[in-house]
N, C-alpha and C positions, 0 to 999 in steps of 0.2 A: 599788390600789383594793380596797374589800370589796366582800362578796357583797348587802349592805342599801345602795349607792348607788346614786343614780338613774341611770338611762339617759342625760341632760341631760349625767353625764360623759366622755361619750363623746364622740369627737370628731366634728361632722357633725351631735350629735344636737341638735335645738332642743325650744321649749315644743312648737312643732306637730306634731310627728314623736313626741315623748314623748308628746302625747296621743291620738295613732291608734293606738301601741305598749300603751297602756292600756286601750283598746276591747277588745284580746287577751287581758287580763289579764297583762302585761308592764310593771311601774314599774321592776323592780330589775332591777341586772347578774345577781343570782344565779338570780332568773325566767327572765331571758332564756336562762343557759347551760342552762336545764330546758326551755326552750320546746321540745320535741324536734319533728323533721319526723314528719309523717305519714304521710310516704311518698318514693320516691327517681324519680328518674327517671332510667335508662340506655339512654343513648343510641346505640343499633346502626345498621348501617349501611344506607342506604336500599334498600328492594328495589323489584322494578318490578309494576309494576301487575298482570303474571299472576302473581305468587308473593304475593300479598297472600292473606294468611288471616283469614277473618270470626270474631270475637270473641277480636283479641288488638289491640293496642296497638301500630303498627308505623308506617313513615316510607317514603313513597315519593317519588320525584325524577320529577315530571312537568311537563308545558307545559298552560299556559293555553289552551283552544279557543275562540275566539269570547268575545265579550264577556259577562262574570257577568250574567245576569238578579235581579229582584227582585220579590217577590209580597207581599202583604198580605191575612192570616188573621184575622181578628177583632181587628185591629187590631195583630199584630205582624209586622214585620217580617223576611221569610224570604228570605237570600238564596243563590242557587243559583251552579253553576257546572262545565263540565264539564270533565277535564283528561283529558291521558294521555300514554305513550309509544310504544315500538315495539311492545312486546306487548301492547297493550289503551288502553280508557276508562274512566273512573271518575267518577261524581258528589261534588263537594262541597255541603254543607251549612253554612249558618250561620243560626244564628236571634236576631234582634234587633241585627242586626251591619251597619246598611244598608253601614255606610260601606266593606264591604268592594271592592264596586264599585271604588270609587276606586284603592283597593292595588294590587289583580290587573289586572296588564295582557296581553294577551293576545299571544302570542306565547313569553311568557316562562317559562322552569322557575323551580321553587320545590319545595322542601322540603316537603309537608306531613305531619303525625304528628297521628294520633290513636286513636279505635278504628274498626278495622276491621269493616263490617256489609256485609251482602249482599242484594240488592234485585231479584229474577229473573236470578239467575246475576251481575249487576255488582257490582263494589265499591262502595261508596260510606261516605263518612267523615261526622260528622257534628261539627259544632266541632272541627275540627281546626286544632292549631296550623301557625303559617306562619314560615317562616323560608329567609332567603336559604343560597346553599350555602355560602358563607361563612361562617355562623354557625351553620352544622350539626356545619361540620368542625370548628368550635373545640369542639363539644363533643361529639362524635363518640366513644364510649369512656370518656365520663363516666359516673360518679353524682353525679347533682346531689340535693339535698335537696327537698322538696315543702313547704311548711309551712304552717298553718293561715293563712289571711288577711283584712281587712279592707279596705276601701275605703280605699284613699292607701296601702297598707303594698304593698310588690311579695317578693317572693322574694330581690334582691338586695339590696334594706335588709337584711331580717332578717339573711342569708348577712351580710353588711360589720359587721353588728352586733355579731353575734355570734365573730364572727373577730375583733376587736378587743377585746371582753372577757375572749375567751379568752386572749388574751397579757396583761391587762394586771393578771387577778386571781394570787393565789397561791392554790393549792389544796393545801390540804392532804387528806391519805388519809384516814378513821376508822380503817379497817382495816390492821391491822400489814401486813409483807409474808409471815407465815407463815400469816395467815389468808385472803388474797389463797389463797399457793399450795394450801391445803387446800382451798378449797371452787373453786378453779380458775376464777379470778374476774382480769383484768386491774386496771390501778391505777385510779382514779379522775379526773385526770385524764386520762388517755390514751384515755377511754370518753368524755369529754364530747367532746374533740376528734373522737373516732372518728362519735358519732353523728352529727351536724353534716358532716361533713368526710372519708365514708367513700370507699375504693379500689375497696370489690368488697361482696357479701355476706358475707364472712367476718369482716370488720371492723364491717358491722353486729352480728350475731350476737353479738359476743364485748360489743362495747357494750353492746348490750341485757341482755345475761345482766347486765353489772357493775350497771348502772342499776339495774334491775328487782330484784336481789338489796337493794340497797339502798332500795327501795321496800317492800319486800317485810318487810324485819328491820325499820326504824322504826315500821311499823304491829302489827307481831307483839307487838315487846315490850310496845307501848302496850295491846292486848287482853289479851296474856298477865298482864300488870299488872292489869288491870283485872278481872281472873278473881280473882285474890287478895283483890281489894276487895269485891266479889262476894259471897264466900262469909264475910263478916266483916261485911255487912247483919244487925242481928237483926231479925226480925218482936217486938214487942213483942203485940201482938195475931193473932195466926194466925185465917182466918177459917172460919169451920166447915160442912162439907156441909151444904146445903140441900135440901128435897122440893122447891120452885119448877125448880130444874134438872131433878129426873127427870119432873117432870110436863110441861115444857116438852117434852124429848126424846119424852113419849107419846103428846103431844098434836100433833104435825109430822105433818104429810100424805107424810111420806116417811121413808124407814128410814135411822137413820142405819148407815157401813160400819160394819165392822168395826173399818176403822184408824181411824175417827172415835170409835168406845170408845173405842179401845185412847188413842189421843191425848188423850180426853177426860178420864180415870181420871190419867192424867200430868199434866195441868192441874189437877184437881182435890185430886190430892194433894200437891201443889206449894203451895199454897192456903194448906192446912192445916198447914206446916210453921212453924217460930219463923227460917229462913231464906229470906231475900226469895230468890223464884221468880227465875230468869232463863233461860228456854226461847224456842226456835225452835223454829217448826211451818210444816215443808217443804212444800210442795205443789201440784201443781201446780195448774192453774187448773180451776174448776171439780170438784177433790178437797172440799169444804165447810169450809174454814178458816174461812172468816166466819162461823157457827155455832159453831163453839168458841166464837169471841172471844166473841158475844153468851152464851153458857153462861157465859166468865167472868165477862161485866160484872152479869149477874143475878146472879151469885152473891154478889157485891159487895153491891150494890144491897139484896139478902134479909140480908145481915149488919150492915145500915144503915152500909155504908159507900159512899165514891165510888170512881168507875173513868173515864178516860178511852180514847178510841181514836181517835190521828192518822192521816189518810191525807195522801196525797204530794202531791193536790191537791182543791180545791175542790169537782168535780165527784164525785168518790168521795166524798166528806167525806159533801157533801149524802146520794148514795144512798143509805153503811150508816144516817144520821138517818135517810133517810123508812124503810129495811129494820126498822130498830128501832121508831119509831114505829107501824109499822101492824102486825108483831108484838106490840107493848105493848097494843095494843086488842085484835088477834085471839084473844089467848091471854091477857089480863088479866093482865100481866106488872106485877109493884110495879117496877119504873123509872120513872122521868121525866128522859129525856135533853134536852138541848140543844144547839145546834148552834152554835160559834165557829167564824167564818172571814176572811180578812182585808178581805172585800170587804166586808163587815158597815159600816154607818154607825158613830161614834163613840159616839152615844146607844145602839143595837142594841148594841154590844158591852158599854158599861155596865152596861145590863140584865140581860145573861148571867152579866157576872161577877159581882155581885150576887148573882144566883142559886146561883154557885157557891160562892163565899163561905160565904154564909149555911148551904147544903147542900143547898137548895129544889131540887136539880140530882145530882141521886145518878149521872148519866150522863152526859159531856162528850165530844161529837164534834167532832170539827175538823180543821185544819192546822195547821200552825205554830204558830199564833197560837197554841197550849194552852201552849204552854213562855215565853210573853212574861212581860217581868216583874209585870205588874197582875194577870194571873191566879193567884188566892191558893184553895186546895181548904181546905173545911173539916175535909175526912177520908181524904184521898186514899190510897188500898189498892192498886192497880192500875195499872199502864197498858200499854195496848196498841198496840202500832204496826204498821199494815199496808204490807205490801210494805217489810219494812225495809230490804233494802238503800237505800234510797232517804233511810234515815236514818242517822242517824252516832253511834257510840258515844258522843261527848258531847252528841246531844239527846237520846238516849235517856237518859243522868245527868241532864241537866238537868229533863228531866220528873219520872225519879224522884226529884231534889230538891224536887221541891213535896209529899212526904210527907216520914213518918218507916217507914223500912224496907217502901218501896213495892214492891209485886211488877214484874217485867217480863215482858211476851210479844210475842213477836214472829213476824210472818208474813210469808212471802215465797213467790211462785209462780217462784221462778228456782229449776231443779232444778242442783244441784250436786252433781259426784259424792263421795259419805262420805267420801273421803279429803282430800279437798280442803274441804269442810265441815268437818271436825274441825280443822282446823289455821286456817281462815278464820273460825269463830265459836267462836274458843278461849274466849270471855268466857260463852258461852252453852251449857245442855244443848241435844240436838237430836231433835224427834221428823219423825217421817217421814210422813205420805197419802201411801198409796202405791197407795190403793184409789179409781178412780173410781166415782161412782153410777151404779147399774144405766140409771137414764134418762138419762142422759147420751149424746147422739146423736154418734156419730166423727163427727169433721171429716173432708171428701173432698178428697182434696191430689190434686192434679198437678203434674210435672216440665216445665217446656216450653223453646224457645227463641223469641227476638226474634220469628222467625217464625208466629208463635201470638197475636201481640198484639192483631189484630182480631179473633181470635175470642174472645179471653178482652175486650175490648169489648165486644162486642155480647154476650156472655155474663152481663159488670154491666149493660148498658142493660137486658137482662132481668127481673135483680133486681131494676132500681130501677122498671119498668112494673111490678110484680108487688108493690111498696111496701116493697122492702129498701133494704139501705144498702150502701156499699162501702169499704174501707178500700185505698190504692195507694200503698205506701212506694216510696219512692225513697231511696238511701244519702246525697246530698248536697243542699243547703240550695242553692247556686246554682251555674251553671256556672263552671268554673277549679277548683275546689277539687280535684277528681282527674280526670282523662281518661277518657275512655269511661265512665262511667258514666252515669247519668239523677239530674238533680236537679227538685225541688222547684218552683222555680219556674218553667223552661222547661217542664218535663215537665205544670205544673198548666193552660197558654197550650194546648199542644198537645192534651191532651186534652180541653178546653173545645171547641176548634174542632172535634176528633172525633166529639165527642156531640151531641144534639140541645141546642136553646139549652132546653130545661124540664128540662133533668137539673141538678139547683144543685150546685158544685162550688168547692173551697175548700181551699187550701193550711195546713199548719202545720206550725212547724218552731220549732228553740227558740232561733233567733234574735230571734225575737218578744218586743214587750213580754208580759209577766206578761198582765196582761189584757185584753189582746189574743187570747193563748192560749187563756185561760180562755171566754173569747163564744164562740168556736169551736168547743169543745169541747160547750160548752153546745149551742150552736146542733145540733150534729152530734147529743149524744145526746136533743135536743126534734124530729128527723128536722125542722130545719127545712135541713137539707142533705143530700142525696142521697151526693155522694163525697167525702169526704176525702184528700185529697193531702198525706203527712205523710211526714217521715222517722223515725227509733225513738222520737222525744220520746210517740207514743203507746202505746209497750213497756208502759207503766202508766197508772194513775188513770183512764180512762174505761174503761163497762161498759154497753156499748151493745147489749142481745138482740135490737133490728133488723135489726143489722147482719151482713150472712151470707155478704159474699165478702169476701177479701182477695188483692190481688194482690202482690208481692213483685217490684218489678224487680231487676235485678242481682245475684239470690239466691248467689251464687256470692261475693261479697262479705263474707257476714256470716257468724258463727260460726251451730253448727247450734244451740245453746241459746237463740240468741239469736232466730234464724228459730222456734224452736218458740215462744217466748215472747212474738213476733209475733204469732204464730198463734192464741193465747190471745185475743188481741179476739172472733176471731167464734167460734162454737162458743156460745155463750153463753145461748140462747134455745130453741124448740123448735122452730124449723125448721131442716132442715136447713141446714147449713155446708159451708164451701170456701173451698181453699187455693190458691193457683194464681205457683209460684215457676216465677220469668220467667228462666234467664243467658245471660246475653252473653256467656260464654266455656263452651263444650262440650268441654269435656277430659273428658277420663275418667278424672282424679280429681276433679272436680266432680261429675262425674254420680253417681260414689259415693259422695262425701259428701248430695248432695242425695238419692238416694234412697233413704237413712235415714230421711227425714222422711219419705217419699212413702209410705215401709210400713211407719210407726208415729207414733203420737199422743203416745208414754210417754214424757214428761219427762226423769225419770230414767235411763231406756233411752238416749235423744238424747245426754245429757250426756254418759253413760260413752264413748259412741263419738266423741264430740268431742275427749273427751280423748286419745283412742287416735290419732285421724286428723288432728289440730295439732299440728307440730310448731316447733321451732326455726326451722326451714326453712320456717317460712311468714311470711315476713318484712311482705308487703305488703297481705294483705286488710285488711278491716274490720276492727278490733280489737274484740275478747271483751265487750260491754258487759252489762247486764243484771245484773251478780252486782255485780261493786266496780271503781270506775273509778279505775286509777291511771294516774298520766300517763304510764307507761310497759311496766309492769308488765301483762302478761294472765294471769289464773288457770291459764286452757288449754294456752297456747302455752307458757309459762313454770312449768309444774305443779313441775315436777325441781327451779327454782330456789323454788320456794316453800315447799316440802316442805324446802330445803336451808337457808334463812331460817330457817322455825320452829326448825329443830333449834338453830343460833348463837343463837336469841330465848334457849331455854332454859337456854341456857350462862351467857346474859347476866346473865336474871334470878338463876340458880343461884349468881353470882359466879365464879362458873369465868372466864370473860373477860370483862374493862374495856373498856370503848369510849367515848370522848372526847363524851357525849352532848350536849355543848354542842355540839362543832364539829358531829357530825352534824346537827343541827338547824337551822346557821346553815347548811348546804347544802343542806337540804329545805327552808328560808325560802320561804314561798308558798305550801307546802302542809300541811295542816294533816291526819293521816293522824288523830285520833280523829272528824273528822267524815266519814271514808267510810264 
């Protein structure tokens, strides 16, 4: 079998099973041996209900008391139950699960595992899995796989599936065995077995490093390539300082920093150069990146040329339009921008491009939609893309192929520490904000646990009687996806019943149609909704200065870059802000990574010590998102093998070593690393 045949070759597998495996993004064998688990579950031995510990993941063997009760909350079903042994009683939990009733018979022991919470000195579980002792003991000493899932697809499809591919492909290495031993890398595949199919953590670990290494080199040489191409753009026209820029800077109600020169002067004379510009402008949120970009696009604009700027979504799109628009009147700015977006009518969009076209449009705001192929620039000089990681090296080319020797710039509020920057935006120079604005009011963070959550309730009921807004991530999209955590949709029932029915409250998550997303969003930044129940899908694109709490469950979960860039929604306005990171596990290596954020704002700052405090060895939280999403590969975690990739990219490209780039490719088949 190859790595491009369908799943259909499998044996077991049908039309209908292939097309719930494609809901996943899973057609091919070679998808599926990539499909990696998310997480593992090892299964220890049960303890009894006094040795249970609150905010960990643990399995205790108790009896049924009395028959399960059931209640109904604003229409969902909750159902209760209490168990115990010789040392104690404990409460079960299940929400939307009537049928549980039926299962649990009373008299009887049962297995249950979940996470462990505490309720006035009692344990109590909440969706905890159940299982006979029987079927503990069979896996009692295991690691089982955890893997993303879908409605109709189970754990033990994918497990069967994928242990059947595995025997049935040939694998060949890319990597000789001398480069294996130098960068101290296992074979290929022995890693894909391994990941899938691990013993212990050791055998994750050594996986991931292989995986990840190879994640890691296929996209290095793709940018390191791309650097070359790069510096081989000529500007045929370079465009010249303009007075509209320094009178714009004199004319602002506010000073710009330091590093916003210093940034600016770098954009500026980048401008001016016979070599198309290709710059990153770091910064954290609220650092003024989005005045550059408008600095560049007038500059354009005054050279009577065009500039566009994409953002990630819609509702951003809109903003920097109406930011630039009512800039353009207040300061009598020569732009006349326009806004493309996908949700635009067929005739609306006509209109635009027409204007673009022709040039009547010297400013082009949008999404995606700027890079479609009917959009043709009469002069196009510029383009801008915000929050880039969120774009990928080939739409970033694709844009600049609607010029001739088009400049690029690019912004992103994900702080990445310089050494890992330099080798991640090999394609791009890199400037740094590193200076907040004086009026810039700190956000006020707090550490808390489980224990805390009615107060930090009635703490948002506050905000929103006072006419704020609230932002309350949860790590997961629905219940099963990982144990003990708080997802999205449970989490969005429960806290509806918590609050008064005049608090309006609204889940989003990126399982969602497109727009669907989009109303929500809207909805949330026109405060036609009060809370937002989201998980990271709003890390970007909405900029909502109403909004002035955010609450963070499971913070203990996510990387610290990642919670600071959280944290970035509110802070945004001129009232004050608040952070309020909620975990369910109080160790004390949590506490100290969590109160990192607690005693600093700095981006940058957060980063470096991220790096320092993820290691190898943290196999199971949240993975590293925010900066560049590889299916396996974390910046953070995996810093050593990325650093150890760049070095082989150079080799690569140097011709010092060959690598069979065909075969490598037909084994990264699915993933496409120039558009991360």
């Amino acid at each position: 079998m190859q790595n491009q045949d369908p799943l259909s070759c499998l044996k077991g597998v049908g039309g209908k099973t292939a097309t719930l495996f494609s809901k996943l993004g899973v057609e091919t064998l070679g998808q599926l041996i990539r499909y990696y688990p998310r997480d593992y579950d090892h299964f220890e031995a049960p303890e009894a209900v006094q040795d249970l510990i609150p905010g960990k993941i643990m399995a205790v063997r108790a009896c049924v008391i009395g028959a399960p009760s059931l209640v109904r909350a604003k229409g969902m079903a909750i159902a209760h139950c209490n168990v115990g042994d010789v040392t104690g009683t404990m409460r079960m939990t299940w929400f939307r699960m009537p049928y549980i009733r039926n299962v649990l018979k009373p008299g009887r022991f049962y297995i249950f595992r979940g996470m462990v919470k505490g309720a006035g000195g009692k344990p109590v579980m909440e969706h905890p899995r159940l299982f006979s002792e029987e079927e503990y003991l069979a896996l009692s000493g295991t690691w089982q796989p955890k893997y993303p899932l879908t409605t109709g697809v189970t754990n033990h499809m994918v497990q069967k599936c994928v242990r059947q591919a595995l025997q049935s492909l040939s694998i060949q290495d890319p990597l000789s065995p001398g480069l294996l031993s130098q960068y101290r890398l296992i074979g290929l595949e022995q890693a894909l077995y391994l990941i899938h199919f691990p013993s212990g953590a050791q055998d994750v670990q050594a996986a991931r490093r292989r995986l990840a290494f190879d994640e890691f080199l296929t996209f290095l040489v793709q940018i390191k390539r791309q650097k070359i191409l790069n510096e081989a753009v000529i500007v045929e026209r370079p465009l010249s300082a303009v007075q509209e820029t320094e009178q714009l800077i004199a004319s602002l109600p506010y000073e710009l920093t330091g590093a916003q020169r210093r940034v600016w002067k770098e954009i500026e004379k980048d401008l001016q150069r016979h070599v198309a510009m290709n710059r990153l402008v770091q910064g954290d949120v609220g650092s003024g990146k989005t005045i550059l970009a408008f600095l560049a696009l007038l500059m354009c604009s005054a050279n009577d040329r065009q500039s566009c700027l994409m953002a990630p979504t819609e509702v951003l799109a809109r903003q920097h339009f109406d930011a630039l628009q009512r800039m353009a009147k207040d300061f009598c700015l020569p732009v006349h921008p326009v806004l493309l977006i996908g949700s635009m009518t067929a005739r609306q969009k006509k209109e635009v491009q027409n204007l673009i076209a022709s040039g009547a449009a010297d400013v082009v705001i949008g999404t995606h939609a700027l890079i479609q192929e009917k959009v043709s620039y009469r002069d196009l000089a510029l383009v801008v893309t915000d929050e880039q990681h969120r774009f990928g090296v080939r739409q970033r080319e694709t844009l600049a192929d609607k010029g001739n020797g088009v400049h690029v710039l690019v912004m992103s509020a994900t702080p990445i520490p310089r050494t890992l920057a330099i080798v991640l935006y090999g394609d791009l120079q890199v400037s740094v904000l590193d200076e907040m604005p004086k009026s810039r009011l700190p956000i006020k963070n707090c550490v808390v646990d489980t224990s805390f959550r009615k107060k930090a309730y009635a703490f948002i009921q506050a905000q929103v009687d006072a006419g704020r807004q609230a932002y309350v991530i949860c790590p997961m999209v629905e219940e099963g996806e990982m144990e003990g955590v708080e997802n999205v949709l449970d989490y969005t029932e429960k806290l509806k019943a918590a609050m008064p029915d005049k608090i309006r409250i609204a889940a989003l998550h990126g399982k969602m149609k497109a727009a669907q997303k989009q109303q929500i969003m809207e909805d949330f930044s026109a405060h036609r909704l009060d809370v937002l129940v989201s998980t990271t899908v709003i890390e970007v694109g909405i900029d909502v200065p109403n909004a002035t709490v955010m609450l963070v469950e499971n913070a203990e979960r996510f990387g610290l870059a990642q919670l600071h860039q959280l944290r970035g929604r509110v802070g945004r306005g001129r009232q004050q802000s608040f952070c309020i990171f909620m975990t369910g596990d109080d160790s004390g290596a949590n506490n100290r990574r969590l109160d990192i954020l607690n005693r600093s704002n700095d981006g940058f700052f957060i980063a470096n010590e991220d790096l320092k405090l993820r290691g190898p060895g943290d196999l199971f939280g949240i993975r590293q998102s925010g900066a560049l999403d590889f299916a396996i590969g974390d910046i953070y975690q995996d810093s050593d093998v990325l650093l150890l990739a760049g070095e082989l990219a150079d080799r690569v490209l140097s011709g010092e070593v060959v690598l069979p780039e065909e075969e490598m490719g037909l084994f990264q088949k699915g993933i496409d690393y120039r558009t991360i």
